[in-house]
C-alpha positions as CSV (number, residue, x, y, z in Angstrom):
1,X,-21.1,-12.7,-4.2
2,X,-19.3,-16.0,-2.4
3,X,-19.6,-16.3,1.7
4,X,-17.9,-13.5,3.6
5,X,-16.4,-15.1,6.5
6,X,-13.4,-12.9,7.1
7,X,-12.3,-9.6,5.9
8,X,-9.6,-10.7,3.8
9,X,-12.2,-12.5,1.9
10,X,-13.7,-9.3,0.6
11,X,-12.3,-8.2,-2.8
12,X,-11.9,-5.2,-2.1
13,X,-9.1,-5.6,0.7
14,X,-7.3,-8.1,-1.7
15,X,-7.5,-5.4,-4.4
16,X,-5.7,-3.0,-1.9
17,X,-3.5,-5.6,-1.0
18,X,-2.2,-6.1,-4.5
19,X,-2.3,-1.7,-5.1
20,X,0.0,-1.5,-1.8
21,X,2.7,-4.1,-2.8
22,X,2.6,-2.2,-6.2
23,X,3.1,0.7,-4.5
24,X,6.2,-0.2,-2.4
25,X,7.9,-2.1,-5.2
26,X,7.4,1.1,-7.3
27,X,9.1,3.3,-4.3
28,X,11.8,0.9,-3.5
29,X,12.5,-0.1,-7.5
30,X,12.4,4.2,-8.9
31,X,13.7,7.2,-7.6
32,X,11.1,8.1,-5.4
33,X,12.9,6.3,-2.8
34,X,14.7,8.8,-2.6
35,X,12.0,11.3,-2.1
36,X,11.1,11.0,1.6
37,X,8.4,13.0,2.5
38,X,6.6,10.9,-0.3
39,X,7.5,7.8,1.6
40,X,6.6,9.5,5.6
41,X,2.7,10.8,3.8
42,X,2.3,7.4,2.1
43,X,3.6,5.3,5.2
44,X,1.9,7.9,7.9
45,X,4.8,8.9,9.4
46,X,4.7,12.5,11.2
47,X,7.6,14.7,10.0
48,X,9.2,16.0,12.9
């Protein structure tokens, strides 16, 4: 393992980094965004 000297260092943030862009480019490129209470759960928005 190399020197740690921030957390974006870490490989595991980078790797959820790279799954999170995926994400949104799957939401905002397919139907689902259209489906919004997918997008408030996966974005932590509170329904009203």
């Amino acid at each position: 393992m190399g020197n740690i000297q921030r957390f974006e260092d870490l490989e595991i943030w980078q790797k959820a980094r790279v799954l999170n862009q995926n994400l949104f480019r799957l939401i905002s490129d397919t139907q689902l965004q259209k489906d919004f209470k997918l997008r408030e759960q996966i974005n932590g928005v509170q329904a009203q």
